[in-house]
VOGU-3710 file (C-alpha; in Angstrom, 3 decimals, decimal comma):
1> xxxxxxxxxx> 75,335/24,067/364,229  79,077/25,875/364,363  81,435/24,439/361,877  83,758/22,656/364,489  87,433/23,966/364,238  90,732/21,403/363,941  93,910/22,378/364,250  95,869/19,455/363,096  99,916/19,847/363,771  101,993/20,775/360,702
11> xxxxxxxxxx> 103,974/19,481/358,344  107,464/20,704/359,567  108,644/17,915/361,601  107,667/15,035/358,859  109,766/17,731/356,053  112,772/17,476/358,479  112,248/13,650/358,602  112,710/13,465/354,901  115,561/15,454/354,614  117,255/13,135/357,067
21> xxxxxxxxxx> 115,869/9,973/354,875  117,293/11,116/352,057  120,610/11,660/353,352  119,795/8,074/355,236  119,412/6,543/351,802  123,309/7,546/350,788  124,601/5,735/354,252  121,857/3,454/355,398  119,444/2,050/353,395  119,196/-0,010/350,014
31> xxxxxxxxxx> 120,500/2,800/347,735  123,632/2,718/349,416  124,011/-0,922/349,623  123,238/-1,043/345,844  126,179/1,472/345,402  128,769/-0,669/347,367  127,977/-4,014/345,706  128,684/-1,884/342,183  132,209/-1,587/343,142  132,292/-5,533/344,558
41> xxxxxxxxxx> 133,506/-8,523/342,198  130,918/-10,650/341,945  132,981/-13,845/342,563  133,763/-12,334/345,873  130,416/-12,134/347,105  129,796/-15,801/345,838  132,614/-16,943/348,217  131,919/-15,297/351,499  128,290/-15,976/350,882  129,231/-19,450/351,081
51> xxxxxxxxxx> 131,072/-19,093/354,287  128,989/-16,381/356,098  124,740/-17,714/355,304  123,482/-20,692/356,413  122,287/-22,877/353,598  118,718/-22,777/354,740  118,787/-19,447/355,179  120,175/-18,876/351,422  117,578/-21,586/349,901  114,581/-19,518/351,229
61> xxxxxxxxxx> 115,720/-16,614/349,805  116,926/-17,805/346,583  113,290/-19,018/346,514  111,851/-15,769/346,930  114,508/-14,001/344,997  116,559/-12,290/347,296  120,103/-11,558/347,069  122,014/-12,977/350,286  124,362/-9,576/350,762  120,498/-8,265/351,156
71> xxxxxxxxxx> 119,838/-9,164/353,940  123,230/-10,856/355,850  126,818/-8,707/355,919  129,539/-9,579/354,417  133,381/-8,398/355,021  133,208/-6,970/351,358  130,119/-5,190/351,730  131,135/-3,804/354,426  134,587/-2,606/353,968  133,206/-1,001/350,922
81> xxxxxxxxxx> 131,139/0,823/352,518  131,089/0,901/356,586  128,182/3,011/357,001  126,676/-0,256/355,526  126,750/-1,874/359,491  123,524/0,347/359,985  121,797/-0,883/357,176  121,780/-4,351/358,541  121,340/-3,079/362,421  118,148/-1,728/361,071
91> xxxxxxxxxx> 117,336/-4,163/359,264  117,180/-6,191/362,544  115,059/-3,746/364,411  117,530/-2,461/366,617  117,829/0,336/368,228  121,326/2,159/368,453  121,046/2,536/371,926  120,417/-1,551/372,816  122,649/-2,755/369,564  125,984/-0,630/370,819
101> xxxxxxxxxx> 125,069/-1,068/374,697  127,913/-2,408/376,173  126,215/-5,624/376,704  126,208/-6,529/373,349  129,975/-5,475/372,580  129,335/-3,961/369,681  129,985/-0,313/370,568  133,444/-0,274/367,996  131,270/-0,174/365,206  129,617/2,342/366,402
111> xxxxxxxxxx> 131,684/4,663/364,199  131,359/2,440/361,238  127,733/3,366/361,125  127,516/6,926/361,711  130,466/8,630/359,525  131,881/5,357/357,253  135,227/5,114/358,983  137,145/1,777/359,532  139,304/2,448/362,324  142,430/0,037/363,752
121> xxxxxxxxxx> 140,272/-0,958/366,227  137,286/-1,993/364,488  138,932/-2,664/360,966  140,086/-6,367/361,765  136,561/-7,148/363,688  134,683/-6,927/360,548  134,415/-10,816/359,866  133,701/-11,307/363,303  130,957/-8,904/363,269  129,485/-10,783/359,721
131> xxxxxxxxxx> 129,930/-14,183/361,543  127,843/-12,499/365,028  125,322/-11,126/362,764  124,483/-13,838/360,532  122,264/-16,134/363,219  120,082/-13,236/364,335  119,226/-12,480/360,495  119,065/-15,664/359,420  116,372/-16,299/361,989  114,731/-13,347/361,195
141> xxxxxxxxxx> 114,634/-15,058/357,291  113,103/-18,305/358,517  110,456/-17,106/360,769  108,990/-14,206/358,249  106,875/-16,560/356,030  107,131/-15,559/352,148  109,569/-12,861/352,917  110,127/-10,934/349,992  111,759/-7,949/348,771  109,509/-5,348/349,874
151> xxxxxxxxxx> 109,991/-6,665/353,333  113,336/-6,500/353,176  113,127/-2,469/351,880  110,282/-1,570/354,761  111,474/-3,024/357,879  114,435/-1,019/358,201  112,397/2,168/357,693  110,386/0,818/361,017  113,298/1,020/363,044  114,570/4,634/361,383
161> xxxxxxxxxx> 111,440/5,840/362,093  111,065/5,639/365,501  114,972/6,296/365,916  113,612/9,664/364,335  110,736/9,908/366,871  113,134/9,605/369,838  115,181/11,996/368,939  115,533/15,374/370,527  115,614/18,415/367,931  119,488/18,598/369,289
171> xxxxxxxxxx> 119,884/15,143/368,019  118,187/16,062/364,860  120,824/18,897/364,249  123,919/17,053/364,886  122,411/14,329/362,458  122,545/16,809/360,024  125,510/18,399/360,639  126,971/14,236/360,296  125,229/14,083/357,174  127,167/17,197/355,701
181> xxxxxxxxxx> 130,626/15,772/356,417  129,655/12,841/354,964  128,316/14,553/351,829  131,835/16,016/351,886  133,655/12,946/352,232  132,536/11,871/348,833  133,462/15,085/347,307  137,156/14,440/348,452  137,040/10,720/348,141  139,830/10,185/346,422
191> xxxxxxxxxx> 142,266/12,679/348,056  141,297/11,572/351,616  144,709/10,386/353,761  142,573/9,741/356,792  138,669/9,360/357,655  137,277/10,063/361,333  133,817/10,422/362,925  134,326/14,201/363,155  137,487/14,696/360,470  138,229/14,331/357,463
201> xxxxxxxxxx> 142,213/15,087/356,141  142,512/15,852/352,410  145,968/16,264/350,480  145,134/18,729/348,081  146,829/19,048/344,363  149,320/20,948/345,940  150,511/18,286/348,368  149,181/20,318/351,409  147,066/18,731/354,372  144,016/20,110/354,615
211> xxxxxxxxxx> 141,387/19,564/357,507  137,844/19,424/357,450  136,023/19,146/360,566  132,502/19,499/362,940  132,945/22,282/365,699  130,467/24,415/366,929  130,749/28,125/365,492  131,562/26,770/363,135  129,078/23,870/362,659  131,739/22,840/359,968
221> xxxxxxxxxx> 135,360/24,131/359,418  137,717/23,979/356,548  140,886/24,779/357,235  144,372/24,016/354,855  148,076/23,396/356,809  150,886/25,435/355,340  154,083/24,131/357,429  153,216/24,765/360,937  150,640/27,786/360,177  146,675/27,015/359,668
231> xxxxxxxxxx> 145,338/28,877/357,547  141,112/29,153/357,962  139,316/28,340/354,260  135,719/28,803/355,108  133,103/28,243/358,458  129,552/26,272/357,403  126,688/26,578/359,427  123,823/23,412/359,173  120,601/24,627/359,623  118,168/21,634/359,352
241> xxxxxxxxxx> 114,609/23,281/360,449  112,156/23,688/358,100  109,433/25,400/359,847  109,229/28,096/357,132  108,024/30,851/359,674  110,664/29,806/361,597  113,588/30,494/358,736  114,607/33,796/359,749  115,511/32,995/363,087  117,427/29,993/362,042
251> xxxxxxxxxx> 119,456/32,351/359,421  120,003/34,851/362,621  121,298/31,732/364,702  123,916/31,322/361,164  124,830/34,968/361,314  125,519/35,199/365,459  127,790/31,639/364,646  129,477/33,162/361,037  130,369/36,536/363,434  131,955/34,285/365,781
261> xxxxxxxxxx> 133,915/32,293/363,007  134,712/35,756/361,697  136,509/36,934/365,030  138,703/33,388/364,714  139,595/34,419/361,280  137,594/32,643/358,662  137,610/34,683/355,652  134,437/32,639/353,692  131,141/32,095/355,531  128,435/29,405/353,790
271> xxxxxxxxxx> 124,787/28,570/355,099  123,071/25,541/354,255  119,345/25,685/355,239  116,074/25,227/353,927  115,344/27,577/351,091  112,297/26,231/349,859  109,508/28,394/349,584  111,521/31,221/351,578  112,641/34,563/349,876  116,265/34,503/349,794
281> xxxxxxxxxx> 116,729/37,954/349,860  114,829/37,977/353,203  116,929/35,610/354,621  120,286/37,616/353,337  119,188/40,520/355,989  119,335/38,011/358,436  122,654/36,799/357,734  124,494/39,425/355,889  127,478/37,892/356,588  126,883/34,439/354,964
291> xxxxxxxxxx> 128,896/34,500/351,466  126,623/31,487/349,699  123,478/29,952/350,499  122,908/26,259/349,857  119,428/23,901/349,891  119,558/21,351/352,443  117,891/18,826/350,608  119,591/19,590/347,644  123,134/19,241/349,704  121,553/15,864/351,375
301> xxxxxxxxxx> 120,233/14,340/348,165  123,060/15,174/346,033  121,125/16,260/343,491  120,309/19,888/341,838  121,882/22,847/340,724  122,725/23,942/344,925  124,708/20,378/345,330  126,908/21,447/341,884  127,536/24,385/342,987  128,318/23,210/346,687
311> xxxxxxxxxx> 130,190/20,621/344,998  132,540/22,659/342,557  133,019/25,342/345,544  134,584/22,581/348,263  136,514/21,037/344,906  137,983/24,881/344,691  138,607/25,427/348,225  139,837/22,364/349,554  142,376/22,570/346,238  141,619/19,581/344,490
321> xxxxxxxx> 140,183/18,454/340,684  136,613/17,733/340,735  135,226/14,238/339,820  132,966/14,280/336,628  129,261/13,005/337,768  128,098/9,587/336,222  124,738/10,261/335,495  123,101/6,878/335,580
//
């Protein structure tokens, strides 16, 4: 009998995944949550608990040893960290697409979610939101029996996962290119004047205004405000694939974009793609033009010798002291 041949599909698509769940974990998930409440005082969490959950609600998970700000928001959650309204969206198993439909009036926070700015708009709607929020979650607490923590940690993955599965590889891109700037806006942190969905605006050490931004050829630009002149600082191209046979093309796509960026007058050209299991000199014929060459999971993660040395170089550019790392 023939040995029957499968042909199973690969493992690209699921890599891609994870690089988007790690950066997920910084914005989305439990990790970052964990990270917000750090900088919270206690006490304050204690009062708005009181005012915000249901005393059922925070009986049956004191029972099972859940933290309230776990599961329901709270103003000072989430103006520590906005990006914080899409942990608890997720967490209710909604979709972007029906939880900022019109319908449901939530659209303003839309921007909350996906790049951690409070606008002027949204900004004072934040205890409404908490209020809106808390009955849907607090039924979701009483009518999961024995709910425990690892619930809590899984079911938002549910609802990330098929966001994932419904999206389009142009979706997939622009997620990443999202996830970049964001990486970004914790490099400049403390130097930011003003945060957008697309922009971030730095004053460097020398009191000039510099702006960092998502284009298109560039994928992201960094350019620094001398009076009325701009001067251009560098033009990053986000490559996200990680199809390694597939790699050289993506670094050709970098090049065609970094030529481009050259004609507008960048002087500096970085690529940040996936260099795992790739030969890097390879991928330099492909994109001869690109200056430095950073992991994309390193970048995402914030971790590894690619996301120091991404991190010192924006510190250099941008003009500004870099923050000494905590390791915890």
């Amino acid at each position: 009998m023939a040995d029957k041949k499968f042909s199973p599909p690969g493992a690209s698509r699921q890599v891609r995944f994870h690089q988007l769940l790690v950066a997920a974990r910084k914005q989305w998930f439990i990790d970052a949550l964990s990270e917000a409440l750090r900088t919270i005082d206690p006490a304050a969490i204690k009062n708005e608990v009181i005012g915000y959950v249901s005393a059922d609600a925070q009986k049956i998970l004191a029972s099972s040893g859940i933290r309230d700000e776990h599961v329901f928001p709270l103003p000072a959650v989430i103006e520590a960290k906005p990006s914080l309204v899409g942990y608890y969206r997720l967490l209710l198993g909604a979709p972007q697409k029906t939880f900022y439909h019109s319908s449901t009036g939530l659209a303003c926070f839309k921007s909350m979610e996906e790049s951690g700015a409070v606008s002027a708009v949204n900004g004072p709607l934040i205890p409404d939101f908490c209020k809106a929020m808390a009955q849907p979650l607090a039924d979701l607490v009483r009518q999961i029996p024995n709910i425990s923590d690892r619930d809590i940690s899984e079911l938002p993955l549910l609802t990330y996962g098929s966001q994932l599965q419904g999206s389009r590889n142009t979706a997939i891109g622009k997620q990443a290119m999202q996830d970049v700037l964001i990486a970004i806006s914790e490099i400049v942190a403390k130097h930011l004047v003003r945060k957008e969905h697309k922009k971030l605006t730095v004053k460097n050490a020398a009191g000039r205004l510099v702006i960092i931004s998502l284009s298109h050829d560039p994928d992201v630009a960094i350019d620094e405000q001398i009076g009325n002149v701009t001067h251009r600082k560098v033009a990053i191209e986000v490559k996200g694939g990680t199809d390694v046979s597939n790699a050289h093309n993506r670094a050709g796509e970098a090049e065609k974009s970094h030529l481009k960026a050259k004609g507008r007058g960048y002087p500096e050209f970085w690529t940040i793609i996936s260099k795992t299991g790739l030969d890097l000199g390879r991928l330099r014929t492909e994109s001869q033009t690109t200056n430095h060459w950073f992991d994309i999971a390193e970048v995402l993660a914030r971790e590894g010798k690619d996301w120091d040395d991404f991190r010192e170089r924006v510190a250099g550019l941008v003009g500004i002291p870099l923050r000494i790392r905590t390791r915890r």
